[in-house]
C-alpha positions in Angstrom: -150.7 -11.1 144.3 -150.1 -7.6 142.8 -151.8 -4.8 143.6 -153.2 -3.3 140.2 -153.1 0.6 140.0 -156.7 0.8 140.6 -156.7 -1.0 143.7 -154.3 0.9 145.5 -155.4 3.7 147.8 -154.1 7.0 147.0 -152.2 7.5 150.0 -150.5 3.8 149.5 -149.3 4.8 145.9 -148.0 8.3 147.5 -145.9 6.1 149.7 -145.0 3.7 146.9 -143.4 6.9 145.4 -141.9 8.6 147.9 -140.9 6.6 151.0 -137.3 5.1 150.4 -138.2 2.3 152.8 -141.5 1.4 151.0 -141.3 -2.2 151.7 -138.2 -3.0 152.8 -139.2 -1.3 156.4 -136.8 -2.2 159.8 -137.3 -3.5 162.8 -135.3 -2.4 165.8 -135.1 -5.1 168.7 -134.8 -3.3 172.0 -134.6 -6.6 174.2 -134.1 -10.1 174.0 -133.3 -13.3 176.4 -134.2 -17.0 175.9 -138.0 -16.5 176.1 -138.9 -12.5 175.1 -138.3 -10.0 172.6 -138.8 -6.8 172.6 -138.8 -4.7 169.4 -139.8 -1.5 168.0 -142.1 -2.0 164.7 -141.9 0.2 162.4 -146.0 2.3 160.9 -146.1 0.2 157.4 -144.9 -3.3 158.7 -147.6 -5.5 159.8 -147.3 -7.3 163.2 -147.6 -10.6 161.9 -149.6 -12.6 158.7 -153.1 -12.8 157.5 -154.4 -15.4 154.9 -153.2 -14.4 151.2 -150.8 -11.6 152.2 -147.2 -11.6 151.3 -145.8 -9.0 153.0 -143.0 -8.5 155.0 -144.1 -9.1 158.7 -142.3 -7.8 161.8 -142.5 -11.4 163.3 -140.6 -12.8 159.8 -138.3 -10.0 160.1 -137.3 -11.2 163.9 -137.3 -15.0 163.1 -135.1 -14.1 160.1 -132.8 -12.1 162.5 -132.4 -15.1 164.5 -131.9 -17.3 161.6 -129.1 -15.5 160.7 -127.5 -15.1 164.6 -128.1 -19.1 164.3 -130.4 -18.5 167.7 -133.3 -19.8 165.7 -134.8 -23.9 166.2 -138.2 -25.6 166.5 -138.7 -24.9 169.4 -136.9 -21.2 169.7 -138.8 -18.9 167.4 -140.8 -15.7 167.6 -144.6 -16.4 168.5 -147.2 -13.9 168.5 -148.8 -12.7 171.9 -150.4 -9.5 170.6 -150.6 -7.0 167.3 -150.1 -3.4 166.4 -152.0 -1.9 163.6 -150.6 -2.0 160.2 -149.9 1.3 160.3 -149.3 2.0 164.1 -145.7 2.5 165.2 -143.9 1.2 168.7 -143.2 -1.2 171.2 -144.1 -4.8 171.0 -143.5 -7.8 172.5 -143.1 -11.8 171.1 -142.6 -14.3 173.2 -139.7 -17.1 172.1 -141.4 -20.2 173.0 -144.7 -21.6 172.8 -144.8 -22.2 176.5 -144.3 -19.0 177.0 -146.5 -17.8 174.3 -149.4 -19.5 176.3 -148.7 -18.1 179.3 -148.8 -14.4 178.2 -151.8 -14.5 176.5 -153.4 -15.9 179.8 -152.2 -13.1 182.2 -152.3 -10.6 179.9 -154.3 -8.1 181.8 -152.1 -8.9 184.9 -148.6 -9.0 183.3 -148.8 -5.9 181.7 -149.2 -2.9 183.3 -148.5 -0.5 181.6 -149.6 0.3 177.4 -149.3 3.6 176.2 -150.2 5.2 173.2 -149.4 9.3 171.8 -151.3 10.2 168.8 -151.9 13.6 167.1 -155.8 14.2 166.1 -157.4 16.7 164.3 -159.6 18.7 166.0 -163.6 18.8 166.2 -165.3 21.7 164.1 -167.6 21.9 166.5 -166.3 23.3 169.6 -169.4 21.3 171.7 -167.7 18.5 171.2 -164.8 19.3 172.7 -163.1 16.6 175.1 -162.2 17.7 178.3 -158.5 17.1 179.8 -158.9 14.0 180.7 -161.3 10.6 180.8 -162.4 7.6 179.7 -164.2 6.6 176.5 -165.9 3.0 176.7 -168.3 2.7 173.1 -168.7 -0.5 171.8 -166.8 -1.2 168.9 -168.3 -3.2 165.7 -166.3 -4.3 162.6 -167.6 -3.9 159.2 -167.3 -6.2 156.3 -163.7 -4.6 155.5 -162.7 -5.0 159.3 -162.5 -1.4 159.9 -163.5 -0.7 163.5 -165.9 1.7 164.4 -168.5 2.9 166.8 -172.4 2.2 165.5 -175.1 4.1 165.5 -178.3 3.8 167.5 -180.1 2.1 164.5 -177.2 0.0 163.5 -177.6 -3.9 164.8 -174.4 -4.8 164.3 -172.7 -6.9 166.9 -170.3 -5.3 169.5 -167.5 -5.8 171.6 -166.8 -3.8 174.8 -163.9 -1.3 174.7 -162.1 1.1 176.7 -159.9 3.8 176.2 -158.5 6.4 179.2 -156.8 9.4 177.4 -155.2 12.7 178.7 -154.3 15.6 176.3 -151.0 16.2 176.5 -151.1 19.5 174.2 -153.8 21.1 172.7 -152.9 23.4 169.7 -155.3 25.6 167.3 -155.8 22.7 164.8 -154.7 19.5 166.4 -154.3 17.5 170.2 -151.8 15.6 171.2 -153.2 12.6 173.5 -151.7 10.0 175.8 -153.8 7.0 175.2 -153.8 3.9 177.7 -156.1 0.7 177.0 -157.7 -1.3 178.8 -158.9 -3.4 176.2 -157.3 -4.1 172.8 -160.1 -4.1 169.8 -159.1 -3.6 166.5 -158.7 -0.1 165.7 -159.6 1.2 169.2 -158.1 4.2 169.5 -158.7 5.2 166.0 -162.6 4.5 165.9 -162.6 5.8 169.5 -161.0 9.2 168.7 -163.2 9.5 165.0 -165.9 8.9 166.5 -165.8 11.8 169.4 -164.7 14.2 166.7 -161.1 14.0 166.5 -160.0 11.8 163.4 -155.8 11.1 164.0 -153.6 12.8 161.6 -152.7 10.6 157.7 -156.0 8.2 159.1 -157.4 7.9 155.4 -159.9 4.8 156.7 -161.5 8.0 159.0 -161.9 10.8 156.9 -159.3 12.7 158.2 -158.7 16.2 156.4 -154.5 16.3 156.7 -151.8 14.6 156.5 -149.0 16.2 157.8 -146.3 13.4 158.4 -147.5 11.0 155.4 -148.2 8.2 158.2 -150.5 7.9 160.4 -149.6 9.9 163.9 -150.5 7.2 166.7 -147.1 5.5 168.3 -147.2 2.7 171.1 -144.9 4.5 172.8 -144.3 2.6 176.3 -144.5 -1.1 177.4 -144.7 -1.6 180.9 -144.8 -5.4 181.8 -143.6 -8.3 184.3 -141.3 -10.8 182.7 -143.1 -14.1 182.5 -140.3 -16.1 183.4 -138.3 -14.0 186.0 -140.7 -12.2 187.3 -138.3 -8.9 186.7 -140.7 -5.5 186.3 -139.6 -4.0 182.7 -140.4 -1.0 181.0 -140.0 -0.1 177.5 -140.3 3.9 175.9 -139.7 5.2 172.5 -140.9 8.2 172.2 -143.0 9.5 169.2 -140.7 12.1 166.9 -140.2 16.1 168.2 -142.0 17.2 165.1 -145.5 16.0 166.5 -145.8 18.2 169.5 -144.0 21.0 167.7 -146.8 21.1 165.1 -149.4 20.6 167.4 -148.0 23.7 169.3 -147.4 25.5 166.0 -150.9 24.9 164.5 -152.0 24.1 161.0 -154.7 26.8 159.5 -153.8 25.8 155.9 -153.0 22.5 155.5 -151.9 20.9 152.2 -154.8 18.4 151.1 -153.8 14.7 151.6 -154.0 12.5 148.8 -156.7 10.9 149.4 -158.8 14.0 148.6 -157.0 15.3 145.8 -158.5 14.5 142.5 -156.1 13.8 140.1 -154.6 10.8 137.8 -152.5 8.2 139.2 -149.7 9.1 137.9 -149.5 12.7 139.2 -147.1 13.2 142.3 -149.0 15.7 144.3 -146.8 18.4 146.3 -145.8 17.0 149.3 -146.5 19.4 153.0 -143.9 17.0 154.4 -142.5 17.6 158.1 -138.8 16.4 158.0 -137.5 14.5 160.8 -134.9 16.0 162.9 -132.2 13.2 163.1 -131.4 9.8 161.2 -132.4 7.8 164.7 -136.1 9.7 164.4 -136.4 8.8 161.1 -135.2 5.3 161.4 -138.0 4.9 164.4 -141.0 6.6 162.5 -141.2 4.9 159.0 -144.3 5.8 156.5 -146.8 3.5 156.3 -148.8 1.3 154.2 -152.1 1.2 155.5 -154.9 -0.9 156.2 -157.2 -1.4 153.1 -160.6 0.2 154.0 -162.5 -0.9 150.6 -161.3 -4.5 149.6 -158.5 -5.0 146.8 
């Protein structure tokens, strides 16, 4: 079903407009034998489908890739064994058999070892709530009836799940941090309701209120995959890095930034004037696509 213009977020319709891509996003598979595959996903692509959607899906991408390479079968396909966020970039991993499938989703936690995230957040007005250098944050997470995650409050009964997040700030700049995120669990939303919720909303994160924009995507990358191969037993390791531009504006500093979308009151119609920070090379481009985000009022 079609997306009316009223139902469409402000910062999805800026995408629809600008982003060449819009849609028609790539995956880049980084690995592949007779039972894994390795890919990067692309911020707008979702991981895999959910009831009612149509969109393109980075597992139907990958089984249409082996379609065409005739490597598809029954029995030979991409199968899901875990999901990045809509509108999270990086590595990610499908297994290409269902035996295999059920063996990595019951040694998770042991087979990989390694899942690191980089993400640039805005930083807290209130300089008591700064985070130190390093540490651990473990609130419960809740869902609400959109399936945003986020951390309640004292008087809010809602039911929880346990979740943890070790971080280490990589660069901390006038307006924004860059972090290194590692999980040790893998909620919905984690990092983002994690980070929002100690005062430091991630960069282009319309579902948390954050005040810019400067890429037009949200900044938070899976950047490394560190793992034992199910099979073989072989110790792999996968990096992308996130583009140059992040740390360079978190070094740089933002003291006026242009007012994202989503806060801008105008007509639909209107383009606003983009504060867009251009990728450096066709390959950093490629890797960091815009993104379509999650819906955080229903359509």
């Amino acid at each position: 079903m079609k997306e009316t213009l009223h139902h469409v977020k402000a910062s999805t319709q800026y995408k629809r407009e600008h982003k060449p891509d819009y849609g028609h996003e790539k995956i880049q598979i980084l690995y592949e034998d007779k039972d894994i595959a390795v890919i990067l996903k692309p911020s707008g692509m979702l991981s895999v489908p959910y009831p009612g959607s149509k969109a393109r899906t980075a597992l139907d991408v990958l089984e249409k890739i082996m379609r065409s390479k005739g490597t598809w079968t029954k029995n030979h396909k991409p199968f899901t064994v875990h999901r990045l966020d809509r509108d999270t970039s990086g590595v990610m991993m499908f297994a290409l058999n269902e035996t295999v499938q059920h063996k990595i989703m019951a040694t998770w936690h042991t087979m990989v070892t390694e899942r690191l995230y980089h993400a640039v957040a805005e930083n807290p007005k209130d300089n008591k709530k700064i985070l130190p250098d390093s540490g651990l944050i473990d609130d419960n997470l809740a869902q609400n009836t959109h399936h945003v995650g986020y951390v309640p409050g004292e008087d809010d009964n809602a039911k929880t799940t346990a979740a943890r997040t070790h971080y280490k700030i990589i660069e901390r700049g006038a307006t924004h941090t860059l972090f290194e995120l590692e999980l040790d669990t893998g909620k919905k939303n984690q990092i983002r309701a994690h980070l929002s919720n100690k005062g430091y909303p991630l960069a282009g994160d319309e579902n948390y209120r954050a005040k810019t924009d400067p890429f037009h995507r949200l900044a938070l990358h899976a950047r490394s995959l560190k793992f034992i191969h199910p099979v073989t037993g072989e110790k792999m390791r996968f990096d992308i890095p996130e583009p140059e531009e992040w740390l360079n504006y978190v070094k740089k500093g933002d003291s006026h930034p242009a007012l994202p979308v989503w806060l801008q009151k105008q007509k639909p119609e209107h383009k606003p004037s983009a504060h867009v920070i251009k990728t450096e090379s066709r390959k950093s481009l490629r890797h960091m696509n815009f993104i379509e985000r999650g819906q955080h009022f229903s359509k």
